[in-house]
C-alpha positions in Angstrom: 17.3 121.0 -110.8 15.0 123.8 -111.5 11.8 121.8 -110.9 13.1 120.4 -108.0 13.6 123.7 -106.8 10.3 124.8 -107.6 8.7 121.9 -106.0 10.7 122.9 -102.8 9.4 126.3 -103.1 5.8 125.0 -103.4 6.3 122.7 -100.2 7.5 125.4 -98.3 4.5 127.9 -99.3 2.2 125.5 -98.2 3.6 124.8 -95.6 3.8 128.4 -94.4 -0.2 128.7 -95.4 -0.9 125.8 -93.0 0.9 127.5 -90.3 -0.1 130.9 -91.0 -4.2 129.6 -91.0 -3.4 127.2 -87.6 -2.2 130.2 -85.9 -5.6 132.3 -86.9 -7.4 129.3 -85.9 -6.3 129.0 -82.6 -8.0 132.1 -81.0 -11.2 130.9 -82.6 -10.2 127.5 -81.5 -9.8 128.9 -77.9 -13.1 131.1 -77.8 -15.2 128.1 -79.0 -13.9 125.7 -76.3 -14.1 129.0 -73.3 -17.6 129.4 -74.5 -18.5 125.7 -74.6 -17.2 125.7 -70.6 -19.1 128.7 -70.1 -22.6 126.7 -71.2 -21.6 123.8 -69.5 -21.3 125.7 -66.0 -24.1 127.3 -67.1 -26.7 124.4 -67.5 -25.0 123.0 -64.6 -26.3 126.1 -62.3 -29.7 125.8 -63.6 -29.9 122.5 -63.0 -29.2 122.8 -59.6 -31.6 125.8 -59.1 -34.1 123.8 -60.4 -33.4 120.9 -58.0 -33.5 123.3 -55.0 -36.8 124.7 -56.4 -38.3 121.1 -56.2 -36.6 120.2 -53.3 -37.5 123.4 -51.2 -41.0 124.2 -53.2 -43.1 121.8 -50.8 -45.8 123.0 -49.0 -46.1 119.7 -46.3 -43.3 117.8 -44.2 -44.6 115.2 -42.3 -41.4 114.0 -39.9 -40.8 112.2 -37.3 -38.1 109.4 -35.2 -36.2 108.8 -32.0 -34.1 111.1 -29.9 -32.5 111.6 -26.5 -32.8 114.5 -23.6 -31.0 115.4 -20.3 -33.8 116.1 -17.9 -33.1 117.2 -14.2 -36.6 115.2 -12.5 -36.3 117.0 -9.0 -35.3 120.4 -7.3 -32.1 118.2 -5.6 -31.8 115.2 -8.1 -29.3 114.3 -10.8 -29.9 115.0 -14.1 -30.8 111.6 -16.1 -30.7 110.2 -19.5 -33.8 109.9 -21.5 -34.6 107.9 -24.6 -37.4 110.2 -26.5 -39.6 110.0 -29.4 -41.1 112.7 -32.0 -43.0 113.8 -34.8 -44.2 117.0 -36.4 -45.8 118.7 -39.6 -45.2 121.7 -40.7 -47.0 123.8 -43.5 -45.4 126.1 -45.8 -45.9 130.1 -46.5 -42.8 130.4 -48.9 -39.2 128.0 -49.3 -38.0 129.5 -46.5 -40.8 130.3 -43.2 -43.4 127.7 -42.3 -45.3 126.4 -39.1 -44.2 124.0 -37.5 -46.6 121.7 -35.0 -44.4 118.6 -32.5 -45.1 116.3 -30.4 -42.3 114.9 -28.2 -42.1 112.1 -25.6 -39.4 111.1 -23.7 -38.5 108.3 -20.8 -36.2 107.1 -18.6 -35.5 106.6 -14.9 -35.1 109.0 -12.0 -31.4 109.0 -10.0 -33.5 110.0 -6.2 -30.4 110.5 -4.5 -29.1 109.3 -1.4 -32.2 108.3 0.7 -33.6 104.9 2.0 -35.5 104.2 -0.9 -32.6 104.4 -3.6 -31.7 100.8 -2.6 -34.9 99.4 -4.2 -35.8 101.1 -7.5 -35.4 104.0 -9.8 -39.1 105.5 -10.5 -39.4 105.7 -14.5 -40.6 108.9 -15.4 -42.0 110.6 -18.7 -42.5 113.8 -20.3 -44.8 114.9 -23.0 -44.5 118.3 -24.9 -46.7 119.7 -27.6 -45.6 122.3 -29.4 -45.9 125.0 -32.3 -43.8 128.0 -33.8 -42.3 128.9 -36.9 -39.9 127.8 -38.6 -37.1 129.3 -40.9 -34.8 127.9 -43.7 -31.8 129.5 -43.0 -29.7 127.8 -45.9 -30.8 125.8 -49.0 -28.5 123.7 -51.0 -29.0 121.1 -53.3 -28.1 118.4 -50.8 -28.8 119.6 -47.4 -29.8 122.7 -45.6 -30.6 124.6 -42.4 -33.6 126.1 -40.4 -34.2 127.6 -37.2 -37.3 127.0 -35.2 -38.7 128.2 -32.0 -42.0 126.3 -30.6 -43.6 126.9 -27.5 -46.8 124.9 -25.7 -47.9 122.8 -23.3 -45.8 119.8 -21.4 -47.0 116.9 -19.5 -45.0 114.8 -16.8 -46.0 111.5 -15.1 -43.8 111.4 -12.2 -46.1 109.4 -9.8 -46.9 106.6 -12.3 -44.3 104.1 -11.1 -43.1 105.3 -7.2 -44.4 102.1 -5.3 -47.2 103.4 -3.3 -45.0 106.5 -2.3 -45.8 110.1 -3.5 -43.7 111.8 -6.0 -42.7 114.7 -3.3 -41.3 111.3 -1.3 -38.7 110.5 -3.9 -37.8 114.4 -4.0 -39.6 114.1 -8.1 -41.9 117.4 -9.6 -45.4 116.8 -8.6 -47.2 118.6 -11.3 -48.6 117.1 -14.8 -49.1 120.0 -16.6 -46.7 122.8 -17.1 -45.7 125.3 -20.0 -43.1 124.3 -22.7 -40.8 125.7 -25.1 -37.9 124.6 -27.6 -35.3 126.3 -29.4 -32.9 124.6 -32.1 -32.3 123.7 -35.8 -33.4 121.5 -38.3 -30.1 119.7 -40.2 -31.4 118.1 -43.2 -29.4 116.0 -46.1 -31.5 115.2 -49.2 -32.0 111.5 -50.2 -34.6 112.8 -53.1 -36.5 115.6 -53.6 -39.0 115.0 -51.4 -37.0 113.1 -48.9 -34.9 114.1 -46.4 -32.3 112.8 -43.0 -32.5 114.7 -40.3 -30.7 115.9 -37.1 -32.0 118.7 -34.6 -30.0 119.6 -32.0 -32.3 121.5 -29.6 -33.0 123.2 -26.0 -36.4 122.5 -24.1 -37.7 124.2 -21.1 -40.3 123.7 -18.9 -41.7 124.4 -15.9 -43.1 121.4 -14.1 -43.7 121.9 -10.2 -43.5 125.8 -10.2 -39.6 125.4 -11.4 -37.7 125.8 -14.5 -36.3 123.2 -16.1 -33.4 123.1 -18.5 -33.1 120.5 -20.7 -30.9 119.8 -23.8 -30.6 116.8 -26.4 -31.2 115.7 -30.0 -33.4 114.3 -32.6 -32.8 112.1 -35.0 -35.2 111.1 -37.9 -36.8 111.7 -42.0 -39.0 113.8 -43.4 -41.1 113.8 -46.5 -42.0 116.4 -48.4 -44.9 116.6 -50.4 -47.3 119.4 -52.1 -46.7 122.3 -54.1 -46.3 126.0 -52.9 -48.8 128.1 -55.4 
């Protein structure tokens, strides 16, 4: 009885040393699994700052795609939808400011109102703007980001090319080519890779063919690559 006693005792001791040592592990338990989390979101961060780095550290984009403008072709006519095209360059002075160079085209045809030659055709017109300006990254994440850009230059419009033998004042159309340019918008960009990108720019363009201003607003839709290295 005595030793069985005794071998109780024992069982309980130990079992009292296990619990006593499992409770002053547990704090140490805690701290080691905290600090484990802590590296994990750690590395995580850095591996995301590194990403932007590459992503962002380019000194070239090279870009380009499709798009589509409202453009108002006379004084007295309709605005019209007009399928466009684009491209552009830009070089970089940090991650955030380059300089941006585009060239734009768009078509479509002229709405000439109510006059006796509506009946038999809409004149296609065109419009051609080059432009350059800076551009600014306004936000940089690992899978997209934002920039700002104004451009200003030079616009061209054939009006004339496709009005039957009639002049462009006729149809009530702008009768100059050349006129000054500008364009104000942002650059929406979603990473595929480092160095390639989607992108949508929403964007205003004025101009000033025929001695009048011109308000015109749309989109552009297209990639861009990225290559080089900011020094």
């Amino acid at each position: 009885m005595i030793l069985g006693l005794k071998k109780m005792g024992t069982r309980v001791a130990a079992a009292a040393l296990l619990s006593g040592l499992l409770m002053a592990a547990s704090p140490l338990m805690a701290q080691s699994t905290h600090r484990t989390r802590r590296e994990s979101t750690a590395t995580r961060k850095a591996r995301i700052e590194r990403t932007i780095a590459k992503e962002y550290g380019h000194r070239y984009e090279a870009a380009g795609g499709a798009g589509y403008v409202r453009f108002e072709p006379g004084k007295t006519l309709q605005q019209n939808n007009e399928i466009a095209f684009w491209a552009s360059t830009l070089y970089a002075l940090t991650p955030r400011l380059g300089v941006e160079g585009e060239v734009r085209g768009a078509y479509g045809n002229a709405k000439i109102g109510n006059n006796i030659y509506n009946l038999y055709f809409k004149p296609q017109i065109s419009e051609y703007s080059f432009l350059a300006g800076p551009s600014y990254r306004l936000l940089k994440q690992e899978h997209w980001s934002v920039s700002g850009f104004a451009e200003g230059g030079m616009g061209l419009g054939k009006f004339a090319g496709d009005t039957k033998g009639l002049t462009a004042a006729d149809l009530g159309l702008w009768t100059g080519d050349y006129a000054g340019s500008f364009s104000v918008g942002a650059h929406v960009d979603y990473n595929l890779y480092q160095n390639l990108a989607l992108r949508v720019s929403p964007n205003y363009l004025g101009t000033f063919y025929g001695g009048s201003f011109q308000h015109s607003k749309g989109f552009n839709i297209g990639v861009v690559y990225r290559f080089g290295t900011i020094k």
